[in-house]
Structures are given as structure tokens and as C-alpha cells.
N, C-alpha and C positions, 0 to 999 in steps of 0.2 A: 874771267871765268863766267861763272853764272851772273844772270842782271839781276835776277832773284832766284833762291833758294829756298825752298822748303821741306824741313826735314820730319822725323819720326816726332810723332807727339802733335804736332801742329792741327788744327781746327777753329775751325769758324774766321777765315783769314779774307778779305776785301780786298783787291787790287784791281784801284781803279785808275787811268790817264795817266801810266808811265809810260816812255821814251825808252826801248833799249836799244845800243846801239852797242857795235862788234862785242860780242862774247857768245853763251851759249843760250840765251834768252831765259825763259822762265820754268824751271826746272821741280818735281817735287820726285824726292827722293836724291841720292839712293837708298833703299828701304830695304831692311832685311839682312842687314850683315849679322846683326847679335840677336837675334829673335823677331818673336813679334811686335809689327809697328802697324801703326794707325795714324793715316791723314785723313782729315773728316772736312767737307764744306769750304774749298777753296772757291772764290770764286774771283775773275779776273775777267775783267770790262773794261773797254774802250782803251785799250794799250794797244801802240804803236811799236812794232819790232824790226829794226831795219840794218840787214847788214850781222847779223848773226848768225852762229851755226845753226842751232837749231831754235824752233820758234816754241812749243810747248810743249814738255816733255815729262812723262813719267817714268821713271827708270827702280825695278827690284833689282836686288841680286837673287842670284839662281842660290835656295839652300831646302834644306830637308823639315820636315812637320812646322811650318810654318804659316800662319793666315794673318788675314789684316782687311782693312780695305780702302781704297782712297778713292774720293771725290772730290771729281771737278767740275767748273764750270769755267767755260772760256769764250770771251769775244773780244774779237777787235781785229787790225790788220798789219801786214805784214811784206816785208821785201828779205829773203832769208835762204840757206840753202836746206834744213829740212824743218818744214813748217811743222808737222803732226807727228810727234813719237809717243809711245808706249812700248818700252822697254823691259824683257822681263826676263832675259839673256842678258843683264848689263856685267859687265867685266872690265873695271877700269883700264889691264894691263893689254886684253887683248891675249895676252899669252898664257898657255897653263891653264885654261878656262874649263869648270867641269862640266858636263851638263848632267845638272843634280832632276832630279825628275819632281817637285814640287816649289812651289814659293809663296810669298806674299798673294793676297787675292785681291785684284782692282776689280770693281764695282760701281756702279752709278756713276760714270762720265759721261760728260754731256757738253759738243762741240757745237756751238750755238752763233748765226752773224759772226763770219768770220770771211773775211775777202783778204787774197796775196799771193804772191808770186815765189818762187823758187829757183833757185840754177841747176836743181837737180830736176828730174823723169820722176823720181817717188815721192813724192809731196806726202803721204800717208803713209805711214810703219808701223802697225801694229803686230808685234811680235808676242804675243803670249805664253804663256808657261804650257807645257804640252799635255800636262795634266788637269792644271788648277783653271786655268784658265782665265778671259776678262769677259766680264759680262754684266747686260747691260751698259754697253757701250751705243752715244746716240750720236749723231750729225744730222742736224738741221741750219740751211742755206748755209752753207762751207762751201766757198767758190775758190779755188787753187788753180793756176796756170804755173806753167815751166817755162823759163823767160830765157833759158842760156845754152837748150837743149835743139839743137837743128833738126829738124825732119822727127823729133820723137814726143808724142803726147806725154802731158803728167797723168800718173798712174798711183792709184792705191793698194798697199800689201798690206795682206790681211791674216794671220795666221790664228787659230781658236780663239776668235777674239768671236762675244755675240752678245747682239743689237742690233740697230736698225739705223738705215739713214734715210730723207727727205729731203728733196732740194741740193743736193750735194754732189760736187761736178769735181774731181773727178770721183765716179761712183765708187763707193766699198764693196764691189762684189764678194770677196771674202769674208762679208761678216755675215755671222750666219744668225736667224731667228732664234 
């Protein structure tokens, strides 16, 4: 499953010069199934992710009067098929899934030297709450390519996600000021 986990409560967390290999790479959440949760000050340096599904990821569940807010920091590189998630539609089963119109609030992310590759075209998933929204979301030098995909560029989706990026190929046109 996950190469690490981090869950509700968790702060002031260092992860630095791990190795993950096949699972779902570095995960924080899911947050928000019983109320309010809080991840504060992750930060993750010079990790190698290779062969995973997905490479760093925040994932809420969709629920009603809920806030919070999670911080991260991320560097390092990567051979993976979805390098950059933020989740905030997460629904373990897939089926049955409500869409609740608040969540969890993400805040102060910050995608920092990061170089690697993917099998997929969306290297970047930013799916936010359609209300609550994520903000202050940053990319500075994030270099992603699509290694598996013929004839099609990697691409970033962006949905009320806002922040800014810098040096960051492929661009987040979707993220708004």
C-alpha cells in the first residue's frame, strides 16, 4: 500500500533519503472521515520514488462543516505513474460516492526541486473541493515528463486549486492567483 502514511493529528514530520518502490508512494490523509483533522509541517527531501502509483499525494474525504489544514513540503525525484495528487473527492470504493459540497481545507503547499517521469499524460491532479477550496498552493522547478504516452504531452489539471508556480514544466494553467 502506502510507502508512508500519514494521518490526522500528525505535525512537524522530516522525511528525508527514502527509497519507495511499488505501492502508492507518499500519502497524507485520508482526512476527514470523523470531523476535523489537522496535518501541520510535513516536510519530505531528497526521496526517491520508483515504480509506484502514485508519487505524493493528499487525499480528503468529501463531508459537511468541516476545516483543517495540511502542509507540505516536497523534494526529490521520481519514475511513477501519477507523480502530483491532491485529492479532495477521495472515495475509497469508487461507488456510491456523494458529492457533499464542503471539506477539509489544504493550505500552504509547497512543491519544491522535484524532477520525474510518469506513464500517464496528467503528471498533476489537483482536484479541490468546489467550495472550500486549496490555497496557497506553490510549484517551484517541478520538471515532469510523460515516458509511456505516444504522440501526447504531460499535462496539469487544475480544478479551484490557488497559488502560483515558477519554473514548472509542465505548467498549472489552472491555478488561479
Amino acid at each position: 500500500d502506502d510507502c508512508i502514511a500519514i494521518s490526522s493529528g500528525s505535525s512537524h514530520i522530516n522525511i528525508t533519503g527514502i527509497a519507495c518502490r511499488p505501492g502508492h508512494g507518499i500519502s497524507i490523509g485520508a482526512l476527514g472521515a470523523h470531523g476535523e483533522d489537522t496535518v501541520e509541517e510535513v516536510h519530505v527531501r531528497n526521496c526517491t520514488l520508483k515504480g509506484t502509483m502514485t508519487g505524493v499525494r493528499i487525499k480528503t474525504w468529501q463531508a459537511l462543516d468541516m476545516h483543517g489544514a495540511s502542509h507540505s513540503r516536497k523534494s526529490g525525484s521520481f519514475e511513477l505513474i501519477a507523480p502530483i495528487i491532491i485529492d479532495q473527492y477521495y472515495c475509497p470504493s469508487r461507488v456510491n460516492c456523494k458529492n457533499e459540497t464542503s471539506g477539509i481545507r489544504i493550505s500552504d503547499v509547497s512543491y519544491r526541486s522535484i524532477i520525474g517521469t510518469s506513464t500517464t499524460d496528467k503528471v498533476i491532479n489537483l482536484s479541490c473541493d468546489q467550495n472550500v477550496g486549496c490555497t496557497d498552493i506553490q510549484f517551484n522547478y517541478v520538471y515532469i515528463t510523460s515516458t509511456d504516452v505516444p504522440g501526447k504531452k504531460a499535462y496539469a489539471f487544475s480544478f479551484n486549486a490557488h497559488g502560483n508556480y515558477t519554473h514548472t514544466s509542465p505548467v498549472v494553467k489552472g491555478l488561479q492567483a
